[in-house]
N, C-alpha and C positions, 0 to 999 in steps of 0.2 A: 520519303523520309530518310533520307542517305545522309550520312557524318553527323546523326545528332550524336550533340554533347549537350548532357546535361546542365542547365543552367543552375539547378538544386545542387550536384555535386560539384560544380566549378565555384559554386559559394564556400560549402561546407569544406573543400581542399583547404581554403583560405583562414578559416577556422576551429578546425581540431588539430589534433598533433600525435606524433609516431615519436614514442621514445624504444630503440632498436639494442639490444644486449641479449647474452647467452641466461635465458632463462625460460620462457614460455613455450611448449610445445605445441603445434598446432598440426594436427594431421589434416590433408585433403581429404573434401568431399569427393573421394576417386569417383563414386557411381552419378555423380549431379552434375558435377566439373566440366567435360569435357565437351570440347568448345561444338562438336559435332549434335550436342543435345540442347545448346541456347541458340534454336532457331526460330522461333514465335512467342507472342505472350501467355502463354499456355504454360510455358516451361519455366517461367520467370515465377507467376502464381502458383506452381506445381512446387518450385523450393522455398516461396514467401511463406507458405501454407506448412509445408515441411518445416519450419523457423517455430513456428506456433508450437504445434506437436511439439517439438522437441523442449519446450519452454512448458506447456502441461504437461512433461514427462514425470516419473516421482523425484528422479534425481534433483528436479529444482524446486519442485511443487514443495515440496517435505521441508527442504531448505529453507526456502522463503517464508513457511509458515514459522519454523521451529527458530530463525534467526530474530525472528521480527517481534516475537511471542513470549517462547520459552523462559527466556532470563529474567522476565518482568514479573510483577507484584500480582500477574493473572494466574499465573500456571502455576503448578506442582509436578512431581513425577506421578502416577499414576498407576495401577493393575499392568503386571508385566512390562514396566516397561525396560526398556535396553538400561545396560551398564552408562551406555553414551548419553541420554536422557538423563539419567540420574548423575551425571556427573556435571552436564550442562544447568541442571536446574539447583544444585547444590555447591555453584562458582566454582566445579574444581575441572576448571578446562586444561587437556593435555592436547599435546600435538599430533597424537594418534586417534582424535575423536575424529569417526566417520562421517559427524554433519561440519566438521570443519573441510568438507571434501568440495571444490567447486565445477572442477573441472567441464563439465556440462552446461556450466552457463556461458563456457568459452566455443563450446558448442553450435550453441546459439547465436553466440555473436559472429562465428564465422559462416555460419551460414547466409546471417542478415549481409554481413560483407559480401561475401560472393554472390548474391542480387543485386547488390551494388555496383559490384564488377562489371557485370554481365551484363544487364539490363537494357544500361544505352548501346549496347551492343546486336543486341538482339531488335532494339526500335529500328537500327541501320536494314536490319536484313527484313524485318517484317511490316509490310505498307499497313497493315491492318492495327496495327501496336500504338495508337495514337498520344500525343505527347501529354495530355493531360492523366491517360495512364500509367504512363512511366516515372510523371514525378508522384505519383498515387504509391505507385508501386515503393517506388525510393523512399518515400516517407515511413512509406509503413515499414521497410527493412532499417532506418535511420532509428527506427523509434523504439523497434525491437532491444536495435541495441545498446541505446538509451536506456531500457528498461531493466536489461540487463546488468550493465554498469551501475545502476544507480543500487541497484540492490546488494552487492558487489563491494562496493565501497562504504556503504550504511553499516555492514557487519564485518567488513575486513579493513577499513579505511583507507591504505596506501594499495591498489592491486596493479599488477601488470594493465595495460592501454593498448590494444592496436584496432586499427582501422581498416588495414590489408587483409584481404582473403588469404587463405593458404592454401594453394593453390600448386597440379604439378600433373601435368597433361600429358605426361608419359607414365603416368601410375605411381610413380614414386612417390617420395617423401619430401616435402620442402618444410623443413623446422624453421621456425619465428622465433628466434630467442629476444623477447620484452621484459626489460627488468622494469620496478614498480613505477610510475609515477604520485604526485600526491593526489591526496583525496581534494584538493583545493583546484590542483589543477584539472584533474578528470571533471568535477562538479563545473566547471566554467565551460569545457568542453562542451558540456550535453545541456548545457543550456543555452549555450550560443548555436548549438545544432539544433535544437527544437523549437528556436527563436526564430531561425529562416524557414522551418517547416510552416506555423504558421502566419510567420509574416507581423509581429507584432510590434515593430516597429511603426508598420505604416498598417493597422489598427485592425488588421486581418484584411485587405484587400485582398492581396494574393495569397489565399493560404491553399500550399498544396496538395494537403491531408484531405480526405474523404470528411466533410459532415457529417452523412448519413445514408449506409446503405439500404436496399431495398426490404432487408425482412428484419426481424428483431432481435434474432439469434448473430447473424453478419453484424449487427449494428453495436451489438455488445461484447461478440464474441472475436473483431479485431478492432485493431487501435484506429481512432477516429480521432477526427478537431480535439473534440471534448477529452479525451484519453490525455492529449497531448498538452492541453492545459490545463488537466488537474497533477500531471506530471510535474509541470513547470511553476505549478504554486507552490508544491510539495517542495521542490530544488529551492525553491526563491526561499520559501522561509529556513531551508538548512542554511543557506550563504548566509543569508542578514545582513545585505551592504546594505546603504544609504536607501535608494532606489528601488532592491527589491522587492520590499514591501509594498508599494505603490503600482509596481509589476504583478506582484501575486493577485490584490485586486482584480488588476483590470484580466488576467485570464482568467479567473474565477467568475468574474460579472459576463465576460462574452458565454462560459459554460451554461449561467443562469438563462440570457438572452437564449442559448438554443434551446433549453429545456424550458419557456416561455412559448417559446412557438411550437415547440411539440404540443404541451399543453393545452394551448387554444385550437389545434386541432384533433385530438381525441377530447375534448368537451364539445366542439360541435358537431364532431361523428356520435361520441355518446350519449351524449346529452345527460338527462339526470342519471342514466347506468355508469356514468365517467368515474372512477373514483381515484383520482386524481382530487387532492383540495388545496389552496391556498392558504397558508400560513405564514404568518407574516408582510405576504405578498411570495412569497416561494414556493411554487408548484412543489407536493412530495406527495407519498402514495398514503393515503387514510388510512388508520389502522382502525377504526369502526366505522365504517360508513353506513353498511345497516345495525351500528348498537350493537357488533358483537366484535370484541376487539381479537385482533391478531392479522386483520386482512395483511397491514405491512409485509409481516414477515413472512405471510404464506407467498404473497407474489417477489419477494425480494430475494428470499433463500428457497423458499420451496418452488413452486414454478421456476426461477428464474429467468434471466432476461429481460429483466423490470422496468419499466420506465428511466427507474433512477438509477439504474445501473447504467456505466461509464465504459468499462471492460472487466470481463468475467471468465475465466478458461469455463467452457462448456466439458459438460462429462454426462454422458450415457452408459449403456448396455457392451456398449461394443469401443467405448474410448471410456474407460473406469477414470475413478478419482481415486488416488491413490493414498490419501491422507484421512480424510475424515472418519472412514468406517474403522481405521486402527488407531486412531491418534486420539478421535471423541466419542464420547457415545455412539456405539454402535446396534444392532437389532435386539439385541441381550439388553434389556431396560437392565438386568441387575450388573452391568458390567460398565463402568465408568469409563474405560481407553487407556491406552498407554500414557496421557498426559491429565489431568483435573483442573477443576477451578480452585484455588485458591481457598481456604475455607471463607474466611471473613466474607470474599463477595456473595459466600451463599447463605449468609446466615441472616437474613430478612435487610428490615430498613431500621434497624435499631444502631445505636453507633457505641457498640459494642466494643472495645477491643482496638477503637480507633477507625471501625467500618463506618463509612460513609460515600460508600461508592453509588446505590442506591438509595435517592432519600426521599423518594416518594411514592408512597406504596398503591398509586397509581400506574407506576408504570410497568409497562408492559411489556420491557425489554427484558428485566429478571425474569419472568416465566417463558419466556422463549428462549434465553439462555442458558441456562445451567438446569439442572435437575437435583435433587437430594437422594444420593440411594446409599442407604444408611450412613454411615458418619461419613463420607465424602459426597464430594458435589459432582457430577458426570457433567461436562458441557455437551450439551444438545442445540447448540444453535450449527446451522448447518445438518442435524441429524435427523433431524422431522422435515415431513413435507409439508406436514400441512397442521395446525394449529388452532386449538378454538379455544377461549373466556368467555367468563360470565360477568357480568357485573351485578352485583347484589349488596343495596343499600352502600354503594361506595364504595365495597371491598371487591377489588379484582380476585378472582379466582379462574385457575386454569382447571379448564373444565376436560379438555383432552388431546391428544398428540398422534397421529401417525408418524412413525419409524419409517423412512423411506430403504432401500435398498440404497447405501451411503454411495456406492461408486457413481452416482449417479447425480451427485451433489456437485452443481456448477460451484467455482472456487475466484470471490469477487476480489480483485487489485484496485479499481477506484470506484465509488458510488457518488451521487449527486450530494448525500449528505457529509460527505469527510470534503468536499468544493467549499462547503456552505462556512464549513469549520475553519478548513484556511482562511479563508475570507476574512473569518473572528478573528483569528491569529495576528495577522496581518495589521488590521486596524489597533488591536493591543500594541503591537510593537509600534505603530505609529506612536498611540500617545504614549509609551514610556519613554519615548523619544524625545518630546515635548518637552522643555523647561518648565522646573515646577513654578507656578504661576503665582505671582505676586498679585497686592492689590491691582497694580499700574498693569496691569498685562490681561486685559479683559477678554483682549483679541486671542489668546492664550487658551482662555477659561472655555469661551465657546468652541474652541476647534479642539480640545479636550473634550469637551463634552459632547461632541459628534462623535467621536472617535467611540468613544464609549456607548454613545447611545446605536451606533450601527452596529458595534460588537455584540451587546446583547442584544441584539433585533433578531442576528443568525443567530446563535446560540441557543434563543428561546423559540426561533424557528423550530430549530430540531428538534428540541425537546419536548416540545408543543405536542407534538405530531404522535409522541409513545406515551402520551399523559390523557388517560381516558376514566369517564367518570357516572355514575348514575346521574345526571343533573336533574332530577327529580328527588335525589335524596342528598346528592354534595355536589360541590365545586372541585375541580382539582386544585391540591396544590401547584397552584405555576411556580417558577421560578421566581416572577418577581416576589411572591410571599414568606419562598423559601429564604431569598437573600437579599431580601427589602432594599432591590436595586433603586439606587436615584442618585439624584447628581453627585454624592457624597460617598459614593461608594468608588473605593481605590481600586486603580488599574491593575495591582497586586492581587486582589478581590476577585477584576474578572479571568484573570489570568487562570487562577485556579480552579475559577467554574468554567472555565475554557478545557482546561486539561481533564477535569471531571468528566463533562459530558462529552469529549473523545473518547475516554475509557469507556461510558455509559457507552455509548453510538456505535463503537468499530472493536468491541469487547472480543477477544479470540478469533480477530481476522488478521490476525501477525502486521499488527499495529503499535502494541504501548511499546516493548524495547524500543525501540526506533523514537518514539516521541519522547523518553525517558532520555536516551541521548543525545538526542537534539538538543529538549532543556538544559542538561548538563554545560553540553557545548558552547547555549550561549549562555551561560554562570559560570564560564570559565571554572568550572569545580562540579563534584561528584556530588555534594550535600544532598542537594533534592533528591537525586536519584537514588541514593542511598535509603532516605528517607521514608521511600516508598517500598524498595523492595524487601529492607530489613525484618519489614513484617512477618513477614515468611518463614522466617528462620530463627532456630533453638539458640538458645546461649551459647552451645555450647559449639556450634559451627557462625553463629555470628563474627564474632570477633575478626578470626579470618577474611571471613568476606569483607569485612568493612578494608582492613587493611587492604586484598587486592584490587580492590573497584578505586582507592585511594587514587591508583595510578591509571591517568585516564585513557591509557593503552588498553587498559585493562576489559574497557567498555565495547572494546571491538573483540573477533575469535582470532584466535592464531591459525597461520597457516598450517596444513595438515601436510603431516611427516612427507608421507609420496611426494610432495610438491616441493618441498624442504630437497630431498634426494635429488631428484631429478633436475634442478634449476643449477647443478656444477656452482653451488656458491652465491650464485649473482641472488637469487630469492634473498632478502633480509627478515627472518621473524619477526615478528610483531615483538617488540621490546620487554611487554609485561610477563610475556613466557617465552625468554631465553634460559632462565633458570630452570624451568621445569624442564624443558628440551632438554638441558646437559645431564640434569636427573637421571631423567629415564634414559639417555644413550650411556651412562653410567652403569646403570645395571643391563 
């Protein structure tokens, strides 16, 4: 195997891009680097594995949660928490807040590079290093830093881009100075990178990504097919070009196809012990199989490595989770976490106050969710291991909870149910797309009303699934009774039970910010989003908020001071706090 070059990264040459300026520091991996240590596949896997680690470090772990999370109509500040919390959750961001600190995810991305670098390099010198696992290997460093980026430009919008290792084999320092590019053009990048990973062009023939490895922990705990294409629904419905959508589908539906075929084979291994069930036609994990609800959540959050899990950072005894036991309810039933639920979402299914985030008091997600310890709400999902209800004459009740040891709490980035949602998504933007439909346009009418009827097919998939009942003494409320779906019901309509049961589904897994912004994004305007988070807050700090989120800079974080200093000028702030910057360098 002498002079291989990668045929993955002679693509990907052709399609990403290095914008090069005095701004980004990047130090050498001195201890990984040097060229006398990439001589087998051993050492390629030994810094791919190292890329992970460094990505469930808390540096990013905390970030990813708190950017994706915190700002949203979910969270409050909470028992103890930091000045930086409470200043994040009360719109009053400064350029000196330490979760506005990235640096670590650059990190990572250099790390995923320099397996990049090195790689085909090492296939040259090692006969044993075969090429089916080196584009294996490349994918999964490409996707790393895909993953990276994407998160990256979701909460900072415009970031620095490089694709070069930093690299410097006499121990030195070789600095990268990357001034920003846009979030338009980085999103094109990593979707034209993830596009050749798996081959979606020519329908997954070639795809170079891993399926599926050998145990269940490998198979959720690195980036697979499935990773890769719930990745790439995610991207397609932030773009929202023409074609997107119709993209987001089809890697959504191949993610189904393989969780189809897992399915038929743990039903014929299990047989009636399988609890795995069909809904809709959609493989998802029962949350009563034998009649006592909560199975879901005990395998999805508690166990972990679930069937329907996609990728999960694993955390044990000896590699902690460094977020949950401080951020949510932790072993202390009487102590809520440095962050809360919101009240409204804990105040039952009454629509109190404008709460209507839970409206069927069937479901089973509120009581694995959040907790009531005196007038605040603790979030406990993710905090229990393991979960039991009762059903009695119709009424769910949560019958009891173990506290797990939280460091211990794997931490989920995609699940088969947020695939299922894209997919909704997706088909909504189809038909809002659609010309509204005259008599003459019947042809119109029915492909409207596919549109619609596939949307809420997933939709009600999902929700299907956390909606459990005595059927000896009631029916559940489904959806369709909730919102007496039929042909007449507006794409406006499902859009908002679209958005709903996101929030219900992926509730405090540093999801609604990010979905909140999106919406915005394609409303060219803040209303919605405003809409939603206003709740939250007094009169008497309202006001303000409304005016800063006005400006839709406002809806990403500013870069943090150190980066500001460091960057000799070329760094640009985030526009909606230049003001505050000259503030505070004022005093």
């Amino acid at each position: 195997m002498k002079n291989i070059k990668s045929l993955l990264i002679v693509a990907l040459l052709g399609s990403s891009f290095t914008s090069c300026n005095d701004f980004l520091t990047l130090d050498p991996l001195n201890d990984i680097v040097l060229e006398n240590f990439w001589t087998d596949k051993s050492d390629v896997e030994s810094v791919l594995l190292g890329a992970y680690s460094a990505l469930e470090s808390s540096d990013c772990l905390i970030r990813m949660s708190v950017w994706g999370e915190m700002r949203s109509d979910n969270i409050v500040e909470g028992n103890n928490a930091s000045d930086d919390i409470k200043q994040i959750s009360r719109e009053n961001l400064l350029y000196t807040n330490e979760y506005c600190k990235y640096s670590k995810f650059y990190d990572v991305i250099n790390r995923a590079n320099t397996v990049l670098y090195f790689a085909p390099q090492v296939a040259d010198k090692d006969p044993n290093y075969l090429i089916d696992e080196l584009l294996a290997h490349e994918s999964e460093a490409i996707a790393i830093r895909c993953l990276c980026y994407w998160y990256l430009i979701r909460s900072f919008r415009d970031v620095p881009y490089v694709i070069d290792p930093s690299i410097d084999d006499e121990g030195g320092h070789m600095k990268f100075f990357v001034r920003q590019s846009s979030f338009e053009n980085i999103l094109d990048s990593l979707i034209r990178d993830l596009e050749i990973i798996v081959d979606i062009e020519h329908n997954f023939k070639t795809c170079y990504a891993v399926t599926k490895y050998s145990t269940d922990d490998a198979n959720t705990g690195r980036i697979t097919k499935g990773t890769i294409c719930a990745m790439l629904a995610d991207m397609y419905l932030w773009r929202g070009r023409a074609d997107d959508y119709d993209k987001c589908i089809k890697v959504c539906e191949e993610v189904t196809k393989i969780k189809k075929q897992e399915y038929e084979k743990l039903r014929s291994k299990q047989g009636k012990n399988c609890t795995i069930a069909l809904y809709n036609g959609y493989p998802l994990i029962s949350d009563a199989p034998d009649d006592i609800p909560g199975n879901s959540y005990n395998e999805i959050f508690g166990t972990g490595a679930s069937f329907e899990s996609l990728f999960e950072f694993p955390y044990n005894n000896d590699v902690k989770n460094p977020f949950v036991g401080d951020y949510y309810q932790n072993n202390n039933s009487n102590n809520v976490g440095r962050i809360k639920a919101f009240d409204l979402i804990g105040s039952g299914f009454s629509t109190v106050k404008g709460n209507t985030v839970f409206e069927q008091p069937q479901d089973t997600r509120y009581y694995t969710d959040l907790k009531e310890r005196g007038s605040a709400y603790a979030i406990s999902k993710y905090a229990y291991d393991q979960v039991r209800m009762l059903i009695s004459e119709g009424t769910v009740k949560f019958s009891s909870g173990s506290f797990r040891n939280q460091v211990q709490a794997n931490w989920i980035i995609y699940r088969y149910t947020e695939v299922l949602l894209f997919e909704a998504e997706a088909y909504i933007m189809k038909a809002k797309a659609l010309a509204p439909a005259g008599e003459d346009s019947l042809s119109t009418v029915a492909i409207l009303k596919d549109y619609k009827d596939k949307a809420f097919e997933l939709i009600d998939a999902v929700n299907s699934r956390s909606i459990v009942a005595d059927n000896d003494k009631i029916t559940p409320t489904t959806l369709t009774q909730l919102i007496k779906y039929s042909p007449n019901t507006t794409v406006a309509d499902l859009e908002t039970l679209l958005f709903k049961e996101r929030r219900r589904e992926l509730m405090f897994e540093g999801k609604r910010w990010y979905d909140l912004v999106r919406m915005a994004r394609r409303d060219g305007n803040q209303e919605r989003l405003l809409s939603f988070v206003e709740k939250k807050y007094d009169s008497a700090t309202l006001s303000a908020v409304k005016i800063k989120l006005k400006n839709p800079w406002a809806m990403y974080f500013p870069f943090h001071k150190d980066e500001i200093d460091k960057s000799q000028g070329y760094l640009k702030q985030n526009p909606a706090y230049r003001e505050d910057e000259k503030i505070e360098q004022a005093h």
